[in-house]
Backbone bond lengths (Angstrom), bond angles and torsions (degrees), N, CA, C in turn:
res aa  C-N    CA-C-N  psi(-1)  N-CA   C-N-CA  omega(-1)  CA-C   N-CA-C  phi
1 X - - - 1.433 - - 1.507 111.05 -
2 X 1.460 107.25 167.67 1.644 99.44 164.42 1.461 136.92 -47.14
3 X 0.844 121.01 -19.99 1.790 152.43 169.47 1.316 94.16 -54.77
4 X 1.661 110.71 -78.51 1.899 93.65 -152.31 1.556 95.61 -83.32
5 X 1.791 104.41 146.37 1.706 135.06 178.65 1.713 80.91 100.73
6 X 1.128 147.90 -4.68 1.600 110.90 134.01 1.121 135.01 -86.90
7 X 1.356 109.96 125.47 1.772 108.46 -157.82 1.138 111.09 -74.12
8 X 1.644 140.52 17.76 1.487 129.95 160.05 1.633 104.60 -120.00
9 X 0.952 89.16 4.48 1.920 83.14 170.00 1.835 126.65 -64.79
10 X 0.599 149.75 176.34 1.725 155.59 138.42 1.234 112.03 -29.13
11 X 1.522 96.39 -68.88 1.684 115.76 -156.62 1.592 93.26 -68.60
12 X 1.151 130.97 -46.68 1.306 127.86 -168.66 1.676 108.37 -70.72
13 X 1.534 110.78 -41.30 1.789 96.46 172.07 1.620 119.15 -68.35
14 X 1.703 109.88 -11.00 1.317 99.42 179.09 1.613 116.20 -71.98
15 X 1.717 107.49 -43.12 1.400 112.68 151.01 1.624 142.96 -27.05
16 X 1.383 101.16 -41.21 1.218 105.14 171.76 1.752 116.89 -85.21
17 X 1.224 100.04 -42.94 1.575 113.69 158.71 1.265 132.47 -24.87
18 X 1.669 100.38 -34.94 1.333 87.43 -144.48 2.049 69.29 -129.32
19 X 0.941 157.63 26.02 1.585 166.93 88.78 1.740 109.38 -43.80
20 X 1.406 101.59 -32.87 1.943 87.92 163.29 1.367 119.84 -94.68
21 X 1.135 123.06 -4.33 1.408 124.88 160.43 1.251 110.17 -81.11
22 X 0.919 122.62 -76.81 1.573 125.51 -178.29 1.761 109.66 -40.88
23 X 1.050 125.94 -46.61 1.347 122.99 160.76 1.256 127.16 -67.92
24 X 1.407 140.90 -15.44 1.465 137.90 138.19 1.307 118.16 -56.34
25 X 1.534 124.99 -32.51 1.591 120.65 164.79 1.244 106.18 -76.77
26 X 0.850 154.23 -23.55 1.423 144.32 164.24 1.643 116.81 -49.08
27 X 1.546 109.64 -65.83 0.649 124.48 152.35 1.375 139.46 4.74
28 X 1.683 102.41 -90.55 1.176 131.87 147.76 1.515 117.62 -41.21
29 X 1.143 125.45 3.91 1.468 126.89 -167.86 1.457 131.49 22.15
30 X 1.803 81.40 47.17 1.813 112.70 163.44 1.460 110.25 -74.14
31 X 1.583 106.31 128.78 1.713 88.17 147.66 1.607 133.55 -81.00
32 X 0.793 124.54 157.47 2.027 120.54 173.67 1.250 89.38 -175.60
33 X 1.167 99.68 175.52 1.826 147.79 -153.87 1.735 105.22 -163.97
34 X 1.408 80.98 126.83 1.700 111.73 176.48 1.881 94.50 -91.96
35 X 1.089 109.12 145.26 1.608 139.10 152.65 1.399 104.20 -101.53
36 X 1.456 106.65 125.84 1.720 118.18 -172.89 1.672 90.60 -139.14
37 X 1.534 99.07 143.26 1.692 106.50 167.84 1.549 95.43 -42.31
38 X 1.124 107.88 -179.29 1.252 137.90 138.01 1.462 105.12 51.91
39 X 1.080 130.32 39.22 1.578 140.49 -154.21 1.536 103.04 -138.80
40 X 1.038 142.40 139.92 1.153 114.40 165.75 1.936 119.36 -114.35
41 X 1.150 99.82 -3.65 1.556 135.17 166.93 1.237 117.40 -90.27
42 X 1.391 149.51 137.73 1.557 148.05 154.44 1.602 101.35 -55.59
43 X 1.107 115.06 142.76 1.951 118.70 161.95 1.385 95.41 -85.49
44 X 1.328 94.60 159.52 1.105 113.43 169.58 1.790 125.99 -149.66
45 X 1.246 92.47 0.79 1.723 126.61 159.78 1.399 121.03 -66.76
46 X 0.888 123.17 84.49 2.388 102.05 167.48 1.305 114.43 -41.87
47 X 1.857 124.74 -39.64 1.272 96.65 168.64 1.673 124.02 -66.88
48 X 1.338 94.83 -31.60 1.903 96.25 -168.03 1.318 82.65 -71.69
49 X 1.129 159.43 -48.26 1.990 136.65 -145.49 1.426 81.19 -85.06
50 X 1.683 145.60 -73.25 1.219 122.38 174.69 2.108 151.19 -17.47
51 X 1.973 69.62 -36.82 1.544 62.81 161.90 1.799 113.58 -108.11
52 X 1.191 102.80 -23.87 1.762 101.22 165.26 1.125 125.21 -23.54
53 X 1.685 100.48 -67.43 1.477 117.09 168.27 1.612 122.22 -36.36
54 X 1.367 102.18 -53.99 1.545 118.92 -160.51 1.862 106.35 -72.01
55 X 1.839 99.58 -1.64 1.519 90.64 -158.05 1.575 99.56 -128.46
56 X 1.307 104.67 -24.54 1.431 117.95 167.74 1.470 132.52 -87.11
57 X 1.412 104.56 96.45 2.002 109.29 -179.16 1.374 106.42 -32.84
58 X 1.462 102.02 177.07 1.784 101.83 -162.06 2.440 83.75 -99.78
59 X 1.082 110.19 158.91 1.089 121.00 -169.43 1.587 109.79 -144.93
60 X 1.764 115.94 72.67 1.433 91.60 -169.24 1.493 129.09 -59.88
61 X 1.629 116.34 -33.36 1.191 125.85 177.45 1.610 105.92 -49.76
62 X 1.255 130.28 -9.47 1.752 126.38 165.25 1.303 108.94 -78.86
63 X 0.962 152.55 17.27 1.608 146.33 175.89 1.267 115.33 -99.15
64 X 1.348 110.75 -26.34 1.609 100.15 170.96 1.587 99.71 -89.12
65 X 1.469 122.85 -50.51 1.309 114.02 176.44 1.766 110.58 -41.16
66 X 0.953 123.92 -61.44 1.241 137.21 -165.14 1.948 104.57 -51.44
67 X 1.048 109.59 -63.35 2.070 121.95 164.70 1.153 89.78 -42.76
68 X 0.959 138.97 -58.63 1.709 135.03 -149.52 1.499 104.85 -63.91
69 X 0.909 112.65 -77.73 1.711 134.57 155.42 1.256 100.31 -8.03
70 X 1.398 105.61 -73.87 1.839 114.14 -164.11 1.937 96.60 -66.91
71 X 1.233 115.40 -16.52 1.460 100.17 -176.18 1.543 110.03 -111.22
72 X 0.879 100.22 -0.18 2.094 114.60 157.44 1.762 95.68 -66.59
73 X 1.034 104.90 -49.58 1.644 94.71 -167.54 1.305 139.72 -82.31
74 X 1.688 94.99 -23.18 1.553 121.64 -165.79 1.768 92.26 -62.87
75 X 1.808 91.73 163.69 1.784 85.28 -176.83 1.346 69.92 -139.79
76 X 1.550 114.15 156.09 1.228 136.55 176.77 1.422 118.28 -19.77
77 X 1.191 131.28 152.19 1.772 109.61 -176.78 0.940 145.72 55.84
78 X 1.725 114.56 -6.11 1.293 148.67 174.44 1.811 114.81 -61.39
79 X 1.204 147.60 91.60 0.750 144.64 -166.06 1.672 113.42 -68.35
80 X 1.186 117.06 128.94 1.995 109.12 172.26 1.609 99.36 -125.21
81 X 1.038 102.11 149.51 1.647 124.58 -159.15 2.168 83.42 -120.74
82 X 1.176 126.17 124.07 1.663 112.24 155.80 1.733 88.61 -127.34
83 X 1.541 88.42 137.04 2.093 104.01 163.89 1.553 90.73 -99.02
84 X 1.348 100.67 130.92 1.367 119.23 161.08 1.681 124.58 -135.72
85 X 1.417 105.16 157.52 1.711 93.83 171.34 1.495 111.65 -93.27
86 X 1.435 104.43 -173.72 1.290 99.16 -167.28 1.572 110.62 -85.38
87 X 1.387 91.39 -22.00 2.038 92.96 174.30 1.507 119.78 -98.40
88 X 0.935 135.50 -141.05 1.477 120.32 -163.30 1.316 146.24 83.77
89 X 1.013 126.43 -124.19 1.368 147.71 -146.97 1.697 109.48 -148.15
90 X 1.527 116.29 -19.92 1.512 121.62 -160.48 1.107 108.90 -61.82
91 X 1.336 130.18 -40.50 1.876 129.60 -148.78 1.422 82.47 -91.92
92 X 1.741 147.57 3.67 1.277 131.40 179.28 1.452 101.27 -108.19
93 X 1.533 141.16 -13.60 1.570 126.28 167.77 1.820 101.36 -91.91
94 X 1.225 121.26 18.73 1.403 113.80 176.98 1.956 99.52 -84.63
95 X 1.348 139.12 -26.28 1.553 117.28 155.62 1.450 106.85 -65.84
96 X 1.256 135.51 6.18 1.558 116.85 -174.79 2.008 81.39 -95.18
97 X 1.208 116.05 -70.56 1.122 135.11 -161.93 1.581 115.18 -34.72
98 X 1.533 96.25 -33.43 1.846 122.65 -172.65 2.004 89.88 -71.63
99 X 0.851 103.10 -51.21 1.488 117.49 -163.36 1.767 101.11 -54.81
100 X 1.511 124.33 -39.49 0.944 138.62 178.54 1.433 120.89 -68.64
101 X 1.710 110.28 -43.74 1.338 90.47 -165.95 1.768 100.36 -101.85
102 X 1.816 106.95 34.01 0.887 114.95 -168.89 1.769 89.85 -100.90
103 X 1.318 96.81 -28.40 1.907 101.11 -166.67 1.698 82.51 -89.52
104 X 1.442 128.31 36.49 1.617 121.13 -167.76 1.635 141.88 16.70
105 X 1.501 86.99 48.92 1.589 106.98 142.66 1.146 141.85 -91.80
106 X 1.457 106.75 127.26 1.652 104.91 -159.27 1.893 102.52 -52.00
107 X 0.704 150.02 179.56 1.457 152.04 129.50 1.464 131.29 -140.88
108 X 1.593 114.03 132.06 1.890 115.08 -151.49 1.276 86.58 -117.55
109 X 0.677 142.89 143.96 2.076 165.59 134.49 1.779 102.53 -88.67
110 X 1.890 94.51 113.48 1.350 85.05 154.98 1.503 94.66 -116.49
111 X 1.317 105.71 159.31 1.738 127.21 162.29 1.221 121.15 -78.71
112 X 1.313 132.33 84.41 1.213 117.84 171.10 1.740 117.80 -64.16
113 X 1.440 103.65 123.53 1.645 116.26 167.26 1.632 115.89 -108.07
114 X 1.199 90.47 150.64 1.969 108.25 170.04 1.902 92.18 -59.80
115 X 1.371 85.26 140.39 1.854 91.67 174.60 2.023 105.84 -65.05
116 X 1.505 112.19 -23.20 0.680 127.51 -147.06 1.918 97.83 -116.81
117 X 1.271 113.96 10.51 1.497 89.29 -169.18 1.341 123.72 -91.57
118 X 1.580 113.93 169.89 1.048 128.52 -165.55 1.665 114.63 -54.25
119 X 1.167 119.30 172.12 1.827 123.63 160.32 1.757 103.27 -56.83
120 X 1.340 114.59 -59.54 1.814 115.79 166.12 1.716 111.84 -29.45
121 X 1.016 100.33 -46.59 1.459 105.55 -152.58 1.867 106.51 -90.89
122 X 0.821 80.47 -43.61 1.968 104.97 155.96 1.686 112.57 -45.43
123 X 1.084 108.41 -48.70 1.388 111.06 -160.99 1.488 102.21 -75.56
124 X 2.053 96.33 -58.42 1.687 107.34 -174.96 1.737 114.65 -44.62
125 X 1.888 109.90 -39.17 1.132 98.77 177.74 1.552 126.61 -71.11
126 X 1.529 112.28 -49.26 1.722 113.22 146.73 1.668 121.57 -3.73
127 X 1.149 77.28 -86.15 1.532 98.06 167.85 1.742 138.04 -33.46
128 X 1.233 107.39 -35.84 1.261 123.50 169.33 1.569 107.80 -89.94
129 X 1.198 101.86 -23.55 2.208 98.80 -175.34 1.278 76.67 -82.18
130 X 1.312 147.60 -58.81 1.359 107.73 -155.00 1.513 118.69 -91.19
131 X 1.785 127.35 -6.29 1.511 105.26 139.56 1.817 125.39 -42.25
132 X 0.856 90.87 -59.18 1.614 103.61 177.92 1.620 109.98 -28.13
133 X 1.258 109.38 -68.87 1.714 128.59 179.68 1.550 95.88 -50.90
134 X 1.204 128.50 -70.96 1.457 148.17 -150.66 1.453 79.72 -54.87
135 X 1.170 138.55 -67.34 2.033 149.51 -171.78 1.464 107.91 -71.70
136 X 1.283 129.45 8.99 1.090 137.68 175.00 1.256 118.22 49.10
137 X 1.423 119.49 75.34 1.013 145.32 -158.28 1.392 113.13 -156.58
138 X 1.736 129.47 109.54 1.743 106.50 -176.09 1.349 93.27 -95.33
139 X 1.383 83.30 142.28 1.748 102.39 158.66 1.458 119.47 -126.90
140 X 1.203 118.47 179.33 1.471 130.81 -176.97 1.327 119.44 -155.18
141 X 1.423 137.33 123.33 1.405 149.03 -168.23 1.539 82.47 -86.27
142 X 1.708 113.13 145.92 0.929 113.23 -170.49 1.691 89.99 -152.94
143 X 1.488 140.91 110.55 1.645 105.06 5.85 1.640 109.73 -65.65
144 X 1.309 97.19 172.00 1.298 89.05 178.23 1.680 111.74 -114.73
């Protein structure tokens, strides 16, 4: 969307978010796989999810498709990482997510926020870490 490649937007910290996660598992000489709109394969590249990102508009109606996917695959103990914003679509893949760390997979939610956002925008993300927690699920507003 218009949002991500401005660097104080949402959409753009979820971008980066979600290229610094995936690049700390690497790192770490984790394996994982990204779920990307419009993909019909998981990446599993930092360059290919880098440019995925960079090439694929933002699509909120893909986030539940996209969890779904990633929770078709997960195998017990399987850890899933989702970057989300604080508005959207998020508080509706939290029964997928419940279901997961029910089959005991860890599962982390970060919130991507504007460096810059409002008290509104503050709250909604708040607000969603602690659905998240409440469904047993950690999350983290990020910045925080």
């Amino acid at each position: 969307g218009a949002a991500t490649g401005r660097a104080d937007s949402a959409a753009e910290q979820a971008v980066r978010l979600c290229v610094g996660v995936c690049d700390a598992a690497q790192a770490q000489g984790m394996r994982w796989r990204a779920y990307v709109p419009q993909r019909a394969l998981p990446l599993r590249d930092p360059l290919a999810l880098r440019r995925a990102l960079a090439e694929t508009p933002a699509s909120p109606g893909s986030l539940m498709a996209d969890v779904a996917r990633a929770a078709a695959k997960a195998q017990p103990g399987e850890p899933l990482v989702v970057v989300v914003t604080a508005g959207g679509l998020a508080r509706q893949v939290l029964p997928t997510l419940q279901t997961l760390v029910a089959r005991g997979c860890p599962v982390r939610v970060f919130i991507a926020l504007e460096p810059k956002a409002s008290p509104g925008e503050r709250g909604q993300a708040d607000a969603l870490q602690t659905q998240c927690e409440a469904a047993g699920v950690v999350a983290r507003v990020c910045p925080p």
